[in-house]
N, C-alpha and C positions, 0 to 999 in steps of 0.2 A: 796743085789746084785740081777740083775736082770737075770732072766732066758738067756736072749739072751748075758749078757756079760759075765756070769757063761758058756755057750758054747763056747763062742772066747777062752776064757781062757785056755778049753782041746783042744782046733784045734790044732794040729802040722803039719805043713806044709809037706809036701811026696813030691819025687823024681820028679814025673810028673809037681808039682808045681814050684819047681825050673827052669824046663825045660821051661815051660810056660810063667816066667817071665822074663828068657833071649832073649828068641822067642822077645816077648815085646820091650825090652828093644834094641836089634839089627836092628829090622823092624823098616824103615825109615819114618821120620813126612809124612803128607798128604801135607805139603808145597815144601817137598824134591821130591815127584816123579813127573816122566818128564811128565805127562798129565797133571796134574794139572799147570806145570810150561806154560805148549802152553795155556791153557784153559784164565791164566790168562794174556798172553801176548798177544791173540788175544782180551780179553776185550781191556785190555790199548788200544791196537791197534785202536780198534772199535773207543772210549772214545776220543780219540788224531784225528782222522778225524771226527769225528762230530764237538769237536773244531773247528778245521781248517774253515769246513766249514761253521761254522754260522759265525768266521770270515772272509771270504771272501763273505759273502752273506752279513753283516753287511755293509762292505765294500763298496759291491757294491751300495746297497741303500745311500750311499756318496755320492760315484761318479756320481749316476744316479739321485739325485738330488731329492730323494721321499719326497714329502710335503703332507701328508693325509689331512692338515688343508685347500686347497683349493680344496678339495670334499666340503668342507659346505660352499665355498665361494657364499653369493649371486650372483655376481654381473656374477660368472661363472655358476652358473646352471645358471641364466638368459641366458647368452649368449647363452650357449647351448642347453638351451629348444628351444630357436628362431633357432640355425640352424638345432635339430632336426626336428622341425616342418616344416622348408622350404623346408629338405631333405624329407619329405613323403608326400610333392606338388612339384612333379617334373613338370618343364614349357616343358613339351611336346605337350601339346594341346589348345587350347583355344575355347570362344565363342563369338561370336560376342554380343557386348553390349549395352544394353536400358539405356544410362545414366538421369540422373536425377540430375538437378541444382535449389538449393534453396535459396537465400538468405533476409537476414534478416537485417533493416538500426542500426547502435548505434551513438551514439553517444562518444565519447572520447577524454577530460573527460565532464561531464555534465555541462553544457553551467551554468552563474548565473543567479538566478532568476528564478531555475525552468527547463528543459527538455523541450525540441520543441515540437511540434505535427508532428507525423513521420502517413505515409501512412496508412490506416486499412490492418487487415492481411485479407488476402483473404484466407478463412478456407474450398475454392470449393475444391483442390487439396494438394498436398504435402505443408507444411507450418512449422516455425519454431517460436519457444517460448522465449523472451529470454527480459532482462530487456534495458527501449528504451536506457540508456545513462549509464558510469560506467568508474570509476577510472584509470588512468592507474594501471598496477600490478595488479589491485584485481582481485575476482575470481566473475564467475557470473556460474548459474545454466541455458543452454539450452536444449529445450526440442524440440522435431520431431514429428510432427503427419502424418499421410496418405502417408508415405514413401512404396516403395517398402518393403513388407515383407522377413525379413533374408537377407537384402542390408546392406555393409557393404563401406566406404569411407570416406574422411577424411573432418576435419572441417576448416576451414581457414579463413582467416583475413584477409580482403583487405581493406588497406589506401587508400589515393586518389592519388597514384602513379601508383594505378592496380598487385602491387607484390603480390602476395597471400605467406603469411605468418601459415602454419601449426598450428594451436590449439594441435589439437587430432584428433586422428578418434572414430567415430562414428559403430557402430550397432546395427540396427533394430532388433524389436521382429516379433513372427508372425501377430500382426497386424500391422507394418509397426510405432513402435514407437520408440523412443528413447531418453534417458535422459543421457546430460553427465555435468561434470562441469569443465572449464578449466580458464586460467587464462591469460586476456586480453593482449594486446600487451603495451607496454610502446610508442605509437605512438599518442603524444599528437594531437591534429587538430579541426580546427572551422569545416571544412566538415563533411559531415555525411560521415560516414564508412560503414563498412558492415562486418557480419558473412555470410561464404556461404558455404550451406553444399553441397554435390557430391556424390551420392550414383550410382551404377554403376550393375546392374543385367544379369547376362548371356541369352542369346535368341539363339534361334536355336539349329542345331545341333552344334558339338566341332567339329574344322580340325585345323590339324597341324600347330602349331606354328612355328616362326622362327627360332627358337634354333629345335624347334623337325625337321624338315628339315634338317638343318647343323649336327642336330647328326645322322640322318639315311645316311647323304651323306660322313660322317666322319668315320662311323664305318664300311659300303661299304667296304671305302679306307683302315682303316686297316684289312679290312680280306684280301683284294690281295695283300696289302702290304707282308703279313706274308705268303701268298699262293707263291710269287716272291722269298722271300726271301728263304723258303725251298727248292722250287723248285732249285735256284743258288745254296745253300748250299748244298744242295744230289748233283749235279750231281758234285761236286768237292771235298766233301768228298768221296765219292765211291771208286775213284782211291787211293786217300790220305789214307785210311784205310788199304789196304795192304803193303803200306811199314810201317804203325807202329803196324803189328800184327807179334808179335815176332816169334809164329811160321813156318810164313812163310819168315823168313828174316833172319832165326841163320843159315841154311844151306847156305847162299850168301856168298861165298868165294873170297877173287881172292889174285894171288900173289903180290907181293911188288913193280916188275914192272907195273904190270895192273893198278894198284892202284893208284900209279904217275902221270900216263899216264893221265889217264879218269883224274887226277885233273888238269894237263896244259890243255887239249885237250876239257872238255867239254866249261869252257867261251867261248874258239875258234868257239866252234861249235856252240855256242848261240848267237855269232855274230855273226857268217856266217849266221845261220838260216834267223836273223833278216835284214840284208842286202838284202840276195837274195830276202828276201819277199816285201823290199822297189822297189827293182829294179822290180822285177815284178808285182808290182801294177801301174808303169809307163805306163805300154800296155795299161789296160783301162781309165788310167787319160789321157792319151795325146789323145786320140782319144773322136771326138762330137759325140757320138752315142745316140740310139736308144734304146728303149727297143727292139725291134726286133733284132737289132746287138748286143744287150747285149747277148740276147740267143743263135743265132749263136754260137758269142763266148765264152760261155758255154759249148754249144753242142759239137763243134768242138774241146775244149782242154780237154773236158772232154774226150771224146773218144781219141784221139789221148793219154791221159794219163793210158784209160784203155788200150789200146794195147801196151804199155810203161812196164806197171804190168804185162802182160800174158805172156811180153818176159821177164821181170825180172824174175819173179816166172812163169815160164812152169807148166802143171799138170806132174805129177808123170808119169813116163812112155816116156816121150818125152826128145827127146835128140838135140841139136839144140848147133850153133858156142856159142852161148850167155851162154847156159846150163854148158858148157864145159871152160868157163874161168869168174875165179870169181868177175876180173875190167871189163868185159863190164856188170855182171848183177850188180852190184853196180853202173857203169854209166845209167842202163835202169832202174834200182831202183831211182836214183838220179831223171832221165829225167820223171818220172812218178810224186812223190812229185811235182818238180816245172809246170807242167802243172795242177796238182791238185789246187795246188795256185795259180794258174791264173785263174782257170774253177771258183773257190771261190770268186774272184775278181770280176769276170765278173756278177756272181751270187748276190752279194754284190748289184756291181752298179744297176743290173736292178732291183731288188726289192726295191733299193730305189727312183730308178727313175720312179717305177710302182705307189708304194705308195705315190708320192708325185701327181701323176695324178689321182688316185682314190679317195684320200679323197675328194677334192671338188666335186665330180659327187656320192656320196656315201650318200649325204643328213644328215640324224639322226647318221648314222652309219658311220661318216669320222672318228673313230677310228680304225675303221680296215685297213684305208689305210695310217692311219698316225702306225699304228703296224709293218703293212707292211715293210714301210719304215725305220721304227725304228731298224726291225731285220736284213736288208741291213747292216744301219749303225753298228748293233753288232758286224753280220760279219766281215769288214771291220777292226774294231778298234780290234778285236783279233786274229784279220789271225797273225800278225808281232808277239806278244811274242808266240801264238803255232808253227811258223814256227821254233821263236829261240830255244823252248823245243825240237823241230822236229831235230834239228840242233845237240844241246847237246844230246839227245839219240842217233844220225847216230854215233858221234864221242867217246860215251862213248862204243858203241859195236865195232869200229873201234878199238880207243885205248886197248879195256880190251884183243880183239885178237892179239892183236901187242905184249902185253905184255906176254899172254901164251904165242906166238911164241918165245921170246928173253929164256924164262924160259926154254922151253924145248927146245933149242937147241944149249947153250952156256954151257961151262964151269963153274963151281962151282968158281973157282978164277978169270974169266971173269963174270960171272953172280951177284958177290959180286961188284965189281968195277963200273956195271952199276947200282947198284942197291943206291950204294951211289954217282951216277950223280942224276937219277932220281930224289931220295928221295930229294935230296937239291933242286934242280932246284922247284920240287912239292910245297916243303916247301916255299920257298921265293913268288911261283905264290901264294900259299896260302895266306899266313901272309900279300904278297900285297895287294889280293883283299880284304881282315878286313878289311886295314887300308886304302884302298883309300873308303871304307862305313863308316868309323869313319869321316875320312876326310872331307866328304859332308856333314855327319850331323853337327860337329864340326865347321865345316868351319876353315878348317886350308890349310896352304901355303906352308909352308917348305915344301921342297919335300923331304933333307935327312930328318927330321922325319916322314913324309909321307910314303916313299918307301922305302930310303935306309936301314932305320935301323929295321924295320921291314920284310923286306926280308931276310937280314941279318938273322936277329933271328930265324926264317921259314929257313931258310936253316941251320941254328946250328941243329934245331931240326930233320929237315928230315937228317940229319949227323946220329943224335944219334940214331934215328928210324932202319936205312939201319946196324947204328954197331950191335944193336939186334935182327935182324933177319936174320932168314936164307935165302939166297940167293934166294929161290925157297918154304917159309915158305908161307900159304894160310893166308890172314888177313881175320878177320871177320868183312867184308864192310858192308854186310846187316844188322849185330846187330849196326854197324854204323851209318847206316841209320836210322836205327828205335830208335835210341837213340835219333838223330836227331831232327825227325818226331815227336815223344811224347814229347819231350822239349817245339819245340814249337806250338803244339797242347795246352799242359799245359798253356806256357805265352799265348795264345789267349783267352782262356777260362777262366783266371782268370779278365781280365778285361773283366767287364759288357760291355752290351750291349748299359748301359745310355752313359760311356764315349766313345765310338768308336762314336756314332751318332755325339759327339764335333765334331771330326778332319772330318766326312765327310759331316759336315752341313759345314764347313768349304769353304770344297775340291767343290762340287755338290752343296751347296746353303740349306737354308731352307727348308724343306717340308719333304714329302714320300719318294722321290729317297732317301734323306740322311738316312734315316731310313729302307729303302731295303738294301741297303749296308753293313748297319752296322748289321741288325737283319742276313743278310745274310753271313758274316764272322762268326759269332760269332755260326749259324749255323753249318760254316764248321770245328769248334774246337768241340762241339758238337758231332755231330754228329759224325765226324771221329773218336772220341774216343769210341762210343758205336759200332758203324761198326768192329772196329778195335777188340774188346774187345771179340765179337761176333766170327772173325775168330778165332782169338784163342783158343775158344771153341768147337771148330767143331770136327768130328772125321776125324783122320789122317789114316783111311785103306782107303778108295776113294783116295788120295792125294798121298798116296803109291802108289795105285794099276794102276795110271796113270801115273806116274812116269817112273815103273817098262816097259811098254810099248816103250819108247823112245822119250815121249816128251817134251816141253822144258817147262821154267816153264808161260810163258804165256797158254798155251794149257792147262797144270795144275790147271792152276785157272776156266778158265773158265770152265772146265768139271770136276772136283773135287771140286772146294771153292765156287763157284757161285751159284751150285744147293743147298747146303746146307745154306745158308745164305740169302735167297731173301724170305721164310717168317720174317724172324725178321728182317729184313733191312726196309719191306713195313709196321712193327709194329714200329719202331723206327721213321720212314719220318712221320705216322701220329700223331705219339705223339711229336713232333718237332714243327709240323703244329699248335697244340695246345695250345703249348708253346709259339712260337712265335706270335699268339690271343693276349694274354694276355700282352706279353713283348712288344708287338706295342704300347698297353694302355702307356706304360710309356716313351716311350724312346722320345715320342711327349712333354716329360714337358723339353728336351734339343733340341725343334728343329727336332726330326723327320716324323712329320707330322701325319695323323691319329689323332683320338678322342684324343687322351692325352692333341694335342694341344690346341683341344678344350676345354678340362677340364681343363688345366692348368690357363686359360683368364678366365675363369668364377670363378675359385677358388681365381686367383688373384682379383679379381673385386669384392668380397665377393658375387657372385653372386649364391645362394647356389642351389635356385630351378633349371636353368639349370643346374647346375653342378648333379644336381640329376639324372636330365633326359638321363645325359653322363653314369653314374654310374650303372644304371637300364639298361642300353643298354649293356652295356660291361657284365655286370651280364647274361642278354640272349645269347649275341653271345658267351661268353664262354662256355656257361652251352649247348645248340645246337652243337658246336663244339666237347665238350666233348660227346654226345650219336651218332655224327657225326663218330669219330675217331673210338668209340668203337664198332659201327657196322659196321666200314669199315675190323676191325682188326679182328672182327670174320669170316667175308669172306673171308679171305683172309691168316687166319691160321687154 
């Protein structure tokens, strides 16, 4: 027996050992406690989305059609070594050229009894090598002597109809030689024929090609294009950005009368708007004037409209019959607007009756009086819907004070009873004005499903509106608005810019205007959301602290929200401006005019060299714009 089993043998296990082995045998496996249980279900975890994902990456490579086997296709690196090559000869310049024609007599096929006697080569100047007579189909070996050195043009084959029939092209070494071997025409004939070579050498200095013209006159057109378009798009997102900046629209209150009110009353006041401003554009259409009586009438309504304002709105301190009753400063408030609109009117005609006499006396520069003119006619075609907006604001502060007034001074069981007129009468104006906008686009007839039964239903609901709320309860209109507002900020901005350019190539015609239009809505979704996003961030003690003062929330913005926001407003306009550089590039392959359109014709034409030169351009103006924008932004923050 060995030493070490001779010792197990006297071992007797002791107390502490017993102890030891319960300890053991109670402490739970390494598979039982709770870390190791996460340890290993964050593996699985791991293990089960890698899965996933090489499945859905498998997947996609399905869907998306991955063929590695035509990377080695010849016939595709051919393709594409020729259009990389045409892409890094962009046809933006040329030289004028020393052409060079040589040809050479064959015969085809050789005559019987032997080959004619054809001309001596005359070996003074440029001359070509080649066998005198030869098969149709077969191949012959041509050679070049005393060519232009590193002249490169094509070989061709002229029958005795004069078509020149392409062989191959040809290039010269530096002593002006060349050997090629190509393979005759199948154009049997007793005439003699001919091989003629065309070699073609640059001379002079290079100036602008045709296409390099059209692209410098192309790409012009899309910087102001895009310069037009932000310009339209700020100055109407600006306004637009306050009502969808939530915190300055959750404090807009108003009660449940107010609320009704402004919804029967503003349409009203947006035709009225729109009427009065028909009626009053009759003054300067019926009359033959002048630019001289344009101004007159200018001068004259324009004044007469400021002293219209100075008796609406007195300065502080002045006490006057007008001051002291609040329908005649609403009739001298009224009488001011419509002389504005006429002073606009008059303003309109004479600068387009200015600019239609200046362009032809203006020579080079008849674009300034056809601008002129042009911003006459702006005038004009937007006086009528700002009169009608001018119209729905008189009636929407009209209405919303009609309705505090009914709130504070009716009865709670009178104030409920109108409150359920109103609500229905709102709802049905509401639900009508949807469904006579469905109606148009739809093109539907029925009138009871047009009006009746949708009003109907607009009035169940303003029922149901009026039974949940308190009599004199504040709605939250402004989070209304702005609910509104980012809705359709969202739907504008999610449709690109390619398709709005459709419906207004459409609307405006082919070209740039259609692609101002469209670069310039899509501007105002844009933009208005980064404007809007911006107020939200601001701080709110200025916004207090002018508040606190007693003024109202126009005054607020402009001395509280406006100084805070007009560096990042003028960092936003030029990175917009930037943007829309580049989105000009494209929206011209639907029609909006600028380089795109150009690139678009030259790509369809497989025309790859100018399409380079389009490419190469836009690459500068963006890249310019871009150190453009970024030193405007350090100026200016």
């Amino acid at each position: 027996m060995s030493r070490l089993t001779r010792s197990f043998a006297k071992w007797e296990p002791t107390s502490s050992t017993y102890s030891l082995l319960i300890l053991s045998a109670s402490r739970p496996s390494r598979l039982q406690t709770p870390g190791y249980l996460s340890v290993m279900k964050r593996s699985l975890s791991i293990a089960l989305a890698v899965i996933v994902g090489l499945v859905i990456f498998a997947y996609g490579f399905t869907v998306t059609d991955v063929n590695l086997e035509e990377l080695g296709s010849e016939t595709r690196q051919a393709a594409l070594t020729r259009i990389l090559r045409a892409l890094a000869q962009p046809d933006f310049v040329e030289w004028e050229q020393d052409e060079i024609l040589v040809q050479r007599p064959i015969l085809v096929p050789c005559p019987e009894g032997g080959a004619l006697a054809l001309p001596a080569v005359d070996t003074s100047g440029p001359y070509m090598v080649a066998p005198p007579c030869a098969a149709p189909g077969s191949e012959i070996t041509v050679e070049g002597y005393n060519f232009a050195p590193h002249s490169t043009g094509p070989l061709n084959f002229i029958p005795p109809s004069g078509v020149s029939l392409q062989l191959g092209n040809i290039e010269t070494d530096g002593a002006g030689y060349f050997q090629t071997t190509v393979e005759v025409r199948d154009r049997p004939n007793e005439d003699v024929q001919y091989l003629r070579a065309i070699t073609r050498t640059n001379v002079g200095w290079p100036a602008l090609s045709r296409n390099g013209e059209d692209t410098i006159d192309k790409i012009i057109e899309t910087v102001f294009m895009a310069l037009l378009a932000t310009t339209l798009g700020t100055l109407l997102a600006i306004p637009i950005s306050f009502f969808a900046a939530q915190n300055l629209m959750r404090p807009v209150t108003s009660p449940l009368p107010s609320v009704a009110l402004i919804i029967i009353g503003v349409p009203v006041g947006v035709w009225l708007g729109a009427q009065a401003a028909n009626l009053i554009s009759m003054v300067p259409t019926s009359m033959s004037l002048g630019p001289l009586a344009y101004v007159g009438g200018f001068v004259v309504s324009g004044g007469l409209a400021f002293g219209a304002l100075r008796m609406a709105l007195p300065p502080p301190g002045t006490t006057s019959a007008i001051n002291r009753s609040r329908w005649l400063q609403l009739f001298a408030l009224l009488a001011a607007v419509a002389l504005v609109v006429l002073a606009l009117y008059f303003l309109s005609d004479f600068l387009d009756t200015l600019g239609a006499l200046l362009a032809p006396l203006l020579g080079p520069f008849f674009f300034l009086g056809e601008f002129v003119s042009e911003i006459g006619q702006i005038f004009r075609l937007i006086l009528v819907p700002v009169c009608g907006l001018i119209g729905g604001g008189v009636l929407w502060s009209v209405m919303s004070s009609a309705g505090q007034w009914i709130v504070e001074r009716v009865s709670p069981e009178t104030g409920k009873m109108v409150n359920f007129v109103l609500a229905a009468t709102a709802g049905a104006v509401l639900f009508g004005l949807i469904a006579l906008g469905l109606a148009w686009i739809y093109q539907l007839t029925n009138t009871t499903a047009v009006l009746l039964w949708p009003a109907l239903a607009g009035a169940l609901a303003g029922l149901a509106v009026a039974a949940r709320v308190r009599y004199n309860a504040s709605l939250p209109i402004g989070l209304t608005i702005y609910g509104v507002s980012r809705t359709v900020l969202n739907a504008l901005r999610s449709v690109e810019a390619l398709i709005m350019v459709i419906v207004f190539a459409v609307w405006v015609g082919i070209g740039p205007f259609a692609g101002v239009l469209a670069l310039g809505l899509h501007t105002v979704a844009a933009l208005a959301k980064l404007y809007s996003e911006q107020v939200e961030g601001i701080s709110n003690g200025p916004i207090e602290a002018v508040m606190a003062t007693g003024a109202n929330r126009l005054q607020m913005i402009v001395y509280a929200v406006i100084p805070q926001i007009i560096p990042p407003y003028i960092s936003f306009t030029m990175y917009r401006w930037d943007i829309n550089v580049r989105m000009s590039t494209i929206i011209g392959f639907a029609g909006g005019g600028g380089i795109g359109f150009l690139l678009q014709q030259n790509i369809n034409l497989l025309n790859y060299r100018a399409a380079s030169a389009q490419i190469i351009a836009i690459a500068i103006v963006v890249s310019l714009m871009d150190y453009l924008s970024s030193a405007l932004r350090q100026r200016t923050l």
